[in-house]
N, C-alpha and C positions, 0 to 999 in steps of 0.2 A: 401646522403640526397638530396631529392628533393626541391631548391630554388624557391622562385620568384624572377623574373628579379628586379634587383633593380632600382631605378630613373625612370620619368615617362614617357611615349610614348609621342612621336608627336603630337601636339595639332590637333584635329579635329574639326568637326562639335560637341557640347555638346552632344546630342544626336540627331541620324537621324529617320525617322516616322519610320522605322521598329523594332530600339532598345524601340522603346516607346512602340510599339506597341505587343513587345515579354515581355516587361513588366507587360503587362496590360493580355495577356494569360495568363501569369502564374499566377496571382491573379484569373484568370478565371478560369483556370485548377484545382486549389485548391476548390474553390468553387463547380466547377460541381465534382470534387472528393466525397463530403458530400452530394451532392444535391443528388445524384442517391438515397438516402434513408436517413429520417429527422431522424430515428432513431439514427443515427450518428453523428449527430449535435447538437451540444448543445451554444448558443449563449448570449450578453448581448447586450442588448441597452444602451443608456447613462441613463436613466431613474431607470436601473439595478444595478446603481454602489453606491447608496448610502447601499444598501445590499448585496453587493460584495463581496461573500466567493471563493476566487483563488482557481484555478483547479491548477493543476499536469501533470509534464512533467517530463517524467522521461523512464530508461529502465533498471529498476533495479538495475544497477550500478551508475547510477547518476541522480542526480535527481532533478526539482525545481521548484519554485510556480509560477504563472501566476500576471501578475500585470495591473492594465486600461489601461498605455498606449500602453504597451507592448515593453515600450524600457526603465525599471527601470530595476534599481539592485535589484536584490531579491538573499535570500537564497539556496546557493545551497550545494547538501550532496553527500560524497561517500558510497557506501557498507562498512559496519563493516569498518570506520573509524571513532575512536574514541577517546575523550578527556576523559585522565587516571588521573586527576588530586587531589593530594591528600587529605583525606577528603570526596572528593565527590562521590558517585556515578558515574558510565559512563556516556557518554551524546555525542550524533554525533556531533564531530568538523566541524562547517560552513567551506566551503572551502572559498577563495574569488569570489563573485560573476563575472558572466560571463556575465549576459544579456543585461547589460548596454550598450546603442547606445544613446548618447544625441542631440538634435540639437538645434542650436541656427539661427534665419533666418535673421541675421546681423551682428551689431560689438558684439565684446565679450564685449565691457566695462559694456552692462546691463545687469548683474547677472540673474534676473529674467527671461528674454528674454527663457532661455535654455528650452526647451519643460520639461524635467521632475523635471524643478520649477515650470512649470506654473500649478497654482489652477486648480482643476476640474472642471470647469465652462462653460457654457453654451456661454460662453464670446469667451474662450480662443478652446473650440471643437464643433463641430456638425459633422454633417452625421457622427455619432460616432456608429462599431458595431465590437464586437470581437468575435471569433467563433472556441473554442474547438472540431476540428473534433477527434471524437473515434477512426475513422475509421483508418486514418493516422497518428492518433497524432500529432497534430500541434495544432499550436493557429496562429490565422490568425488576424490581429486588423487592421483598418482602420478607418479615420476620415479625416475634414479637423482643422486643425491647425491654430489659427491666434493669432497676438501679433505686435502692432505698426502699423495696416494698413496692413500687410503683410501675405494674405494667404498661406502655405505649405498643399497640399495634403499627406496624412502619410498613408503607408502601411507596416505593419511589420509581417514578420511570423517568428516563432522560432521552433526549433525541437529539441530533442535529440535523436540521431540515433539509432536506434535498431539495423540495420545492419552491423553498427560499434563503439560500444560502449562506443568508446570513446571518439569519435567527437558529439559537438552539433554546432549549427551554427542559424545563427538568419540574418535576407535576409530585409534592409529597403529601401524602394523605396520611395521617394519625388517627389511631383511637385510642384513648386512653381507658384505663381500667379504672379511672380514680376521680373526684371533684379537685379541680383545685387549679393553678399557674401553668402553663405552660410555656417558653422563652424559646423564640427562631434568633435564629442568627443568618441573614443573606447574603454571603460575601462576596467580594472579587479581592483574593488572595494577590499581590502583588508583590513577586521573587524580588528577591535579592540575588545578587549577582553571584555566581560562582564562583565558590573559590575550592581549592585553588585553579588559576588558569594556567594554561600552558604555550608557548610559543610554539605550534604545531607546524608552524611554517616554517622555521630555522631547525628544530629537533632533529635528530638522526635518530634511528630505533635504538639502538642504545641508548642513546644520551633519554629518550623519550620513559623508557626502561624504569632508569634510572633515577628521573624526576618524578615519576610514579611513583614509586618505592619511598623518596626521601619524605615524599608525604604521608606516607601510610598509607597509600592506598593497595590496590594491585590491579592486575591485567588476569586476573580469572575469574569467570562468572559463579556466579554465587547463586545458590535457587533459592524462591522457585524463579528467578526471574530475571534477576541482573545479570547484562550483556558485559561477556569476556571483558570488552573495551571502553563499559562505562564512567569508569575513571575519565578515557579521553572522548568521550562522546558525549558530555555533558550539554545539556540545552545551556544558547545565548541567551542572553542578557536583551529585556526591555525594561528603558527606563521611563517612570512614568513620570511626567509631566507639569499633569493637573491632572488629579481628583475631586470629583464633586457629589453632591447625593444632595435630596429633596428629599426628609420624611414624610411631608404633608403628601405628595403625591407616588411616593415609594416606590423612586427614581436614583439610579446611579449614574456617572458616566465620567469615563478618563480618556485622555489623550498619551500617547507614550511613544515613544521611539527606538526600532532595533540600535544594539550600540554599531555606529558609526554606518547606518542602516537607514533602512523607510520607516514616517511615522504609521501608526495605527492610533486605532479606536475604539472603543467598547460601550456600551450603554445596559442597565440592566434593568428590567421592572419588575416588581411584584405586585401576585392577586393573591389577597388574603381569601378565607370563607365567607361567603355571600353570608351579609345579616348580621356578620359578629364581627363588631366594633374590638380591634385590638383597644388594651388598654393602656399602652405605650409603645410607641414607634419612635427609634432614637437613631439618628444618623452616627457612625463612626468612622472615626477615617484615623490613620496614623501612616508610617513610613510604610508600611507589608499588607493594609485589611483596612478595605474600605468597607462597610457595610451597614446593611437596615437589620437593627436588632430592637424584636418584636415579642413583647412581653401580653398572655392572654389570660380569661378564664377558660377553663375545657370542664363538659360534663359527661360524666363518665356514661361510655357507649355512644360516645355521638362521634362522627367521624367529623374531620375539618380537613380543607382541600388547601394546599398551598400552591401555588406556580411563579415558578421565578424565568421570567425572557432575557434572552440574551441576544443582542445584536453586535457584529465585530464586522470590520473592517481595515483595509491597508491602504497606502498610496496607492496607487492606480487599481481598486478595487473597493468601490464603494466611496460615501463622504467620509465627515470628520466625523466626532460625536453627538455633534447636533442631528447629523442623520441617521444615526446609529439608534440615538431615545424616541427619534420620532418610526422609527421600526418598532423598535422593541415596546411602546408603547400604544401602537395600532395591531401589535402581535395581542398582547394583553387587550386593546378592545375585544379582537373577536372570540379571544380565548383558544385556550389550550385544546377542545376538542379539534375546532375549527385546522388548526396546523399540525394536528396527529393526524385530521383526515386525510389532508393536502400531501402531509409527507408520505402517510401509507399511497395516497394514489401514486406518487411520483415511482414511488420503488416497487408497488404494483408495475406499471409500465418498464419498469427497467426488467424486472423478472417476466417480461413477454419470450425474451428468449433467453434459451436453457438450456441444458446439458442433463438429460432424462437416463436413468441408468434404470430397466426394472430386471433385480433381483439380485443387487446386491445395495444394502442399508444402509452400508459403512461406507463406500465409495460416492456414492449418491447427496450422500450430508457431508463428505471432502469435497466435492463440485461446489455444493452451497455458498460450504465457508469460503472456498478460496474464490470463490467469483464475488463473494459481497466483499471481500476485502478490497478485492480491484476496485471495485463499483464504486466502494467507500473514498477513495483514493484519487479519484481520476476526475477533471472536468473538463465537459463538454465545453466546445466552442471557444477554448481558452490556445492559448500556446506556452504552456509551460510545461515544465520538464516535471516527469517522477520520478521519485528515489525507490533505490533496491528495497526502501523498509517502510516503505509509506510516508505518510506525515508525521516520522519522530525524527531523534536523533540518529537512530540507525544510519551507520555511513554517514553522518552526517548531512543525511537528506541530499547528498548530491545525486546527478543523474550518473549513471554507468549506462555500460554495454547493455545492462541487465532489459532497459527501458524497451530498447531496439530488438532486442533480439528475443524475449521470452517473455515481455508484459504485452507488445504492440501484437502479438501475431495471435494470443489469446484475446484480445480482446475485437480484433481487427472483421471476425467475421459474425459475431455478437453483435457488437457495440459500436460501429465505425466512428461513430462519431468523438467517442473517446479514446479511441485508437487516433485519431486526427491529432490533437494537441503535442499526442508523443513525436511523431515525425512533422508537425509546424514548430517544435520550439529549437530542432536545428536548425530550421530557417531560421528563423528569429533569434539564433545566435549567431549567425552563420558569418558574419563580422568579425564577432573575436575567431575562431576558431581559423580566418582568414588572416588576423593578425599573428595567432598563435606559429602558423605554418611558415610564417615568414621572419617569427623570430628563430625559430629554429633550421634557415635555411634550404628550406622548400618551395615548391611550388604548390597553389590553392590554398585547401583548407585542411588543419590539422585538429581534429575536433580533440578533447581533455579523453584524459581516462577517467576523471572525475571532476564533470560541469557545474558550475554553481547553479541552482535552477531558476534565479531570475536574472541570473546577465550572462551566465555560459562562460564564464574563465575555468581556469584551468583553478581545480582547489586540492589537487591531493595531498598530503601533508608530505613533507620533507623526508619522512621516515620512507616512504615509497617511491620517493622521486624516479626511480628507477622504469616505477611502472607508466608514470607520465608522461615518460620520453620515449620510452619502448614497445611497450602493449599495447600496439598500434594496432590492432585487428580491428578495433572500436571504429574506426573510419571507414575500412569496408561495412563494418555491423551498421551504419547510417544510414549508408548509401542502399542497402539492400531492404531495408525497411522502409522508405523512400519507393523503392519499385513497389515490393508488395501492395504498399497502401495504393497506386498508381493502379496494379491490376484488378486489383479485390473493385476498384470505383469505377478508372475511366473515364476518371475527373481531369480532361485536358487542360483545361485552363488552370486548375491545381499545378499540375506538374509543370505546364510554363510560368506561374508566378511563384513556386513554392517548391517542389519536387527538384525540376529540373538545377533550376543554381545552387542544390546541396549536389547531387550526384554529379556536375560538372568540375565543382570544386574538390571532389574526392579522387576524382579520377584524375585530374591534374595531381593531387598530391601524392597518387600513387605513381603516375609517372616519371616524377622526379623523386621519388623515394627510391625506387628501383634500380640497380645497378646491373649492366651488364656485362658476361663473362663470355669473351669473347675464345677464348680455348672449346668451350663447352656450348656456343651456340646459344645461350639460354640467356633470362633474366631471371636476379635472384633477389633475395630482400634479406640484408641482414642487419647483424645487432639490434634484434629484438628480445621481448618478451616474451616465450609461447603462453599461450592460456594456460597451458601447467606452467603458473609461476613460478614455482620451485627450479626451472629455468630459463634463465636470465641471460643477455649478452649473447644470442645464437643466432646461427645463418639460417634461416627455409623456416621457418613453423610452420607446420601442412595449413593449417587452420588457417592462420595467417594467409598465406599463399591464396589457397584454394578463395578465399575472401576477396583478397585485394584482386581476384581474376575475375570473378563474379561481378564486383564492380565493375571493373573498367567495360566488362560488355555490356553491363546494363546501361552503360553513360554512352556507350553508341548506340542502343535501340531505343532510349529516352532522347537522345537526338534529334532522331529521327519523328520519334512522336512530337516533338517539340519543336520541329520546322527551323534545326538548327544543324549544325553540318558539326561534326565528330571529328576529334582528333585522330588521323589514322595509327598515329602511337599508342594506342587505348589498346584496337585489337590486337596488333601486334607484341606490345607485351603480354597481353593477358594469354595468347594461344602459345608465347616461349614462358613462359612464370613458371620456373623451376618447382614441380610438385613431387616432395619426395615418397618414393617407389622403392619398395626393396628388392634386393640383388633377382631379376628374374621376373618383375613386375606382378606379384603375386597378393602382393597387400601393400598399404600405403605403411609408412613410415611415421609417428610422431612429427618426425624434426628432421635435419639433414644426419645423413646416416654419417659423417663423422663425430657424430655425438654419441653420445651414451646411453639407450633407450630406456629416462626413467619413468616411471611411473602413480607419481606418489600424488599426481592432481586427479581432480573431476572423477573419484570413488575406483578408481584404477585406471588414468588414463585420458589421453586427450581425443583419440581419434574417434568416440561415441560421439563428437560434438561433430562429423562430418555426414551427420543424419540429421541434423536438426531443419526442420520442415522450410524454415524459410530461404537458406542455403540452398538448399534442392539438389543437391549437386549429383549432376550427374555421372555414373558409374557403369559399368556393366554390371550385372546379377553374381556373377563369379567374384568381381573383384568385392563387391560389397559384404557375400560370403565369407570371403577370406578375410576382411577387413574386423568384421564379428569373430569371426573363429583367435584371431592371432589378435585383437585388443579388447575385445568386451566380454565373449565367454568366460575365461578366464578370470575377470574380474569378482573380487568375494564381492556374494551379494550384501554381508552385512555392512561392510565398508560405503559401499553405495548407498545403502540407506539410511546410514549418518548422514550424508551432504544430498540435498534433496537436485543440487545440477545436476547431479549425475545421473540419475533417474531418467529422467522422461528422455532425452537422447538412446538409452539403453534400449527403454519400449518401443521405442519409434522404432530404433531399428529391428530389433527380432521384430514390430510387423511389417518390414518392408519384406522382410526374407522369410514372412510366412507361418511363422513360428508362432502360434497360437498360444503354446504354454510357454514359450521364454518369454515374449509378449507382456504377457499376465503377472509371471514371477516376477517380472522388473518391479511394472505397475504398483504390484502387492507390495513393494522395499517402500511406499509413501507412507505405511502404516506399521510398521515392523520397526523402524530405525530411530523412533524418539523424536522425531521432527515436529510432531504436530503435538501440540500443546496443550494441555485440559487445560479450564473446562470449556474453552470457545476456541480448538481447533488455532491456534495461533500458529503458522509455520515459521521454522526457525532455519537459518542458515545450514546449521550443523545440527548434531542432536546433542553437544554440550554445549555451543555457546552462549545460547539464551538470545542471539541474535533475531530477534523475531520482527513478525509482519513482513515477513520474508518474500515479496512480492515474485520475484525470479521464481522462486520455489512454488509459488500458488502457477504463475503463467506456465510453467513445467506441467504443473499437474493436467491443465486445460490443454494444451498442446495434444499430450498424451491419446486424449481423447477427439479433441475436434480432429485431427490429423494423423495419429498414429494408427488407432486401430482403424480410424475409417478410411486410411489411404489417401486422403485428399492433398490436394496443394495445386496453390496457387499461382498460375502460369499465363503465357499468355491465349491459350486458348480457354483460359476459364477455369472455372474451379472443377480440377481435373480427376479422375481416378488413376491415380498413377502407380495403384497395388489393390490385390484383391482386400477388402476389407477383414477384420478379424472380431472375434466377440470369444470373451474369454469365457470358459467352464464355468456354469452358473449362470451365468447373463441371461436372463431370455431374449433382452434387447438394448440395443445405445440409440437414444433419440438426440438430435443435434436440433434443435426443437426451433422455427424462427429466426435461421439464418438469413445473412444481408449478405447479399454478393451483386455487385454492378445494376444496384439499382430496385432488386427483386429480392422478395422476400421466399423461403423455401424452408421445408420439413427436411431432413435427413434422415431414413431411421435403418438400420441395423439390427438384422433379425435372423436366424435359423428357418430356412421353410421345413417343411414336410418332412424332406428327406437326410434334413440335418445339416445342409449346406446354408451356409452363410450367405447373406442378400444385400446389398445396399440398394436402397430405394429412394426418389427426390423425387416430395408432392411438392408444386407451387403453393403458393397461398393467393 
């Protein structure tokens, strides 16, 4: 194990003009890091903070929200680590926060004094600016600090490392205006358990309602920030352990465990300012705040560099704490530049390929955010599930449809490699979802409508059970993300250890789900859910339908690639699977036409979602016409631009049918409708619920473009032109920049020649 020296060096000079002066480069460095291109910057003023929806720092394995000062405790989460707690549904156990760096710029006796008590006020900060680089991923915050007469210049960056995923670290630099004390505080915050909780597993939506309310709380989001359903979406419970800390070598480290869940780990170090001999370094610990509180001299104009390392860990992810201090300890040997570099190259390499818009600013820096959000979110080489809202509470961190059908297929021709984990972690539950099926009376595999993401049970809370048993569409969404990732590779040996026994097991459970109606010659599927929830208990949902038919042919021509013989009940139900048609075959139908044709889902309607790229379904040119004329025209654009689902389906289809400007109009509803969140572009569910990091809504956005206007999809003759390309009014050009398809890497770009006509072009690399 690699130590730090313990007890403090020789007192020197505080700091000399060139430690100030490497101080102030790297605040520079950072800065011109973003500046090369605004599209990568996303920042707030102080004038931004009374609407201040927190960006996201994360790299898939951990994760955590941004805060004004940028030296508060906030919320931090692991991968598929989760609070099992009886009664409830699952829910991601908060770990103890890490970002905490407090200062106080005198004696400790005034409470208030400590930077993160003091009010947001115009009193207590100026030259206040914080700045979300995509690029690098950091958050960069600076101000000046006063309180009693006494200015502190504050500089904080924080990261979580890509290139080492276990280390985060967070770098504060002060200057004081003044001679005199200066007091850190380095904590690892440790929650207390929520209260109150709720039996979310037994509740019914009223009863659920209801228990809300007796608490005081409510079910309506509150700005700028709080989620409609944060009442019931509160983070679980870890409890810790064992707490420890070394002052002499300014060292922390705890052991803790989700309730009724996996343990974890944590270890923290600090680097004071080379040369200056703190003059008390005190370990603290109690029930909530373990931490090294550090009392100095400061001379005024001299900067001092702080860095605090953070290493974490879970069961099957990493050691205990012992390996966690000898991380976070060999992090601090090499120091803070050393793992800004390593991070910046890691996410240099990730941004190799891109999504290049020139001549439009706004759209181009929406690419950004919502591809770093993914980026943030997702890990390579892993098999675990991602939730609709990233690495928080959101949905409770379960996996949905969402994963399958509108994160894998943005990410799938980027990034394969992180598109892989999404369709290996049905494998990898493909167990339960095989028990699931069989308790409910079927054949194969019956995957949740809401998976837990490290064992894949079914978790949706009691209040929706409806949709658990019903909105069964998520099993075809599986099996169809499954083929894609299969054709985008060509990974045979994939698809026979990994691919094929999910789309085998789908296709069985479609088999026996399906009922046949012998009057009518046909197979039909009822008592479902349609994806317009709003109804419930119905025969045919096209969507449905058209899905569970998709599958079953796919599990015959994955058969075959897979050197296994098909059940011939696959094709044959899938070529009779009742798809409803209205009187005269002229557009498809929602649902089965003895229903009632509503339309109050997915921004007016379900049948936009019969466009979405990886579906592909096929149609004729008239019926798809009409299909647009009689359910998506029609539809109020502003409507749609509240729910960001509904969107990129809309796009897609005006550009299958050609439509340049409906196309565009859609597209534009990503920015019109309140979805995207200042000051770091946070997408939200809706535009009121504050539901954010709305991942579905980010993979919408990329969709849009990898595949909408440039007509492409994914078949098996390759990655096809399946419609003429489009490039909206303004565009000079769409670059698809560094695409991965079966093996080969390739430019796409999308341009106007000469005569005004539109071009797609494919340079190899």
């Amino acid at each position: 194990m690699r130590g730090h020296e313990a007890g403090p060096k020789p007192a020197r000079r505080p700091a000399t003009a060139a430690c100030a002066l490497a101080c102030v480069l790297l605040l520079a460095r950072s800065a011109a890091h973003a500046a090369g291109d605004a599209s990568f910057e996303l920042s707030a003023a102080f004038g931004d903070l009374p609407a201040y929806f927190p960006g996201y720092l994360g790299n898939g394995y951990l994760s955590t929200l941004t805060a004004p000062r940028g030296t508060e405790a906030t919320r931090a989460y692991l991968v598929g680590f989760m609070d099992y707690a009886p009664g409830d549904m699952s829910r991601p156990a908060a770990i103890p926060a890490w970002t905490e760096i407090d200062v106080n710029p005198g004696a400790a006796a005034e409470r208030y004094a400590w930077l993160n008590r003091a009010a947001l006020t115009e009193r207590h900060f100026s030259d206040y600016r914080q700045t979300l680089d995509l690029r690098a991923a950091t958050l960069t915050t600076s101000y000046r600090y006063s309180d009693r007469g006494r200015t502190t210049a504050i500089a904080v960056m924080t990261l979580v490392s890509e290139a080492a995923p276990h280390l985060a670290a967070t770098q504060l630099e002060l200057t004081p205006d003044y001679d005199g004390t200066v007091q850190l505080s380095f904590a690892l915050l440790l929650w207390a358990q929520h209260a109150p909780r709720f039996p979310l597993a037994q509740l019914s939506g009223p009863d659920v309602e209801e228990a809300v309310a007796a608490q005081g709380l409510s079910l309506e989001p509150q700005p700028p920030a709080t989620a409609d359903r944060a009442a019931v979406w509160y983070p679980g419970y870890t409890a810790v352990r064992s707490s420890e800390g070394d002052a002499s070598s300014l060292s922390l480290w705890l052991e803790g465990k989700a309730e009724q869940g996996l343990p974890m780990a944590m270890a923290a170090t600090v680097a004071l300012p080379q040369g200056v001999p703190a003059g008390q370094v005190a370990l603290h610990r109690d029930r909530y705040r373990l931490s090294l509180d550090v009392s100095m001299q400061v001379v005024r104009g001299h900067t001092y560099r702080f860095t605090k390392y953070i290493a974490v860990s879970r069961d099957g992810w990493g050691g205990g704490a012992a390996d966690d201090l000898a991380l976070a300890r060999a992090a601090r040997a090499d120091g803070f530049a050393h793992l800004l570099e390593q991070h910046r190259a890691a996410w240099d390499a990730l941004w190799q390929a891109d999504v290049l818009i020139d001549g439009d600013s706004q759209a181009q820096q929406a690419v950004h955010s919502e591809l770093y959000y993914l980026l943030a979110s997702s890990t390579p080489g892993t098999a675990w599930g991602l939730g609709a809202c990233a690495l928080t509470p959101g949905y409770a961190n379960h996996v949905f449809w969402d994963s399958d059908t509108w994160i894998m297929p943005a990410l799938l021709l980027l990034h394969p490699e992180r598109a892989r984990p999404l369709v290996d972690f049905r494998a990898r539950t493909l167990a339960a979802a095989r028990e699931r099926a069989r308790q409910h009376g079927f054949a194969g595999a019956m995957f949740p409508w809401e998976s837990d993401p490290e064992n894949g049970s079914e978790q949706t809370p009691h209040s929706a059970v409806v949709l658990a048993d019903s909105e069964i569409h998520v099993n075809a969404d599986v099996a169809i993300a499954q083929w894609q990732y299969y054709l985008a590779t060509l990974d045979r040996a994939w698809l026979r250890a990994y691919g094929w026994p999910v789309i085998r097991e789908v296709a069985r459970f479609w088999a026996s789900r399906a009922t046949y109606d012998a009057p009518a010659h046909r197979y039909e599927i009822l008592h479902v859910t349609s994806v317009a929830e709003s109804n419930n208990d119905i025969p045919n949902d096209t969507f449905t339908n058209v899905s569970a038919a998709k599958a079953l042919r796919i599990a015959t021509a994955a058969a075959h690639v897979a050197g296994e013989r098909p059940d011939p009940r696959w094709e044959r139900i899938a070529g009779s699977l009742y798809i409803p048609i209205a009187a005269g075959g002229g557009h498809h139908l929602a649902f089965d036409p003895s229903l009632a044709q509503q339309d109050e889902n997915f921004g007016g309607g379900p049948l936009a979602l019969l466009f979405l790229p990886s579906l592909d379904l096929e149609m004729s040119t008239q019926l798809a016409r009409n299909d647009y004329e009689y359910g998506i025209r029609p539809n109020a654009a502003e409507k749609v631009a509240a729910a960001p689902m509904g969107i990129a389906p809309r796009s897609i289809a005006a550009a299958r049918l050609g439509s340049e400007s409906d196309a565009a109009a859609w597209f534009a509803t990503n920015f019109t409708g309140g979805t995207l969140k200042p000051p770091f572009n946070v997408r939200t569910e809706t535009a009121g619920n504050n539901t954010g990091y709305f991942l579905t809504g980010s993979g919408g956005y990329l969709q849009s473009l990898l595949y909408g206007f440039s007509g492409l999809r994914i078949r098996d003759a390759g990655l096809v032109q399946a419609y003429a390309p489009l490039l909206p009014a303004g565009w000079k050009s769409l670059t698809l920049h560094n695409l991965w398809f079966r093996g080969r890497r390739m430019d796409i770009r999308i341009e106007r020649d000469a005569a005004g006509a539109v071009q797609l072009t494919r340079t190899p690399h």
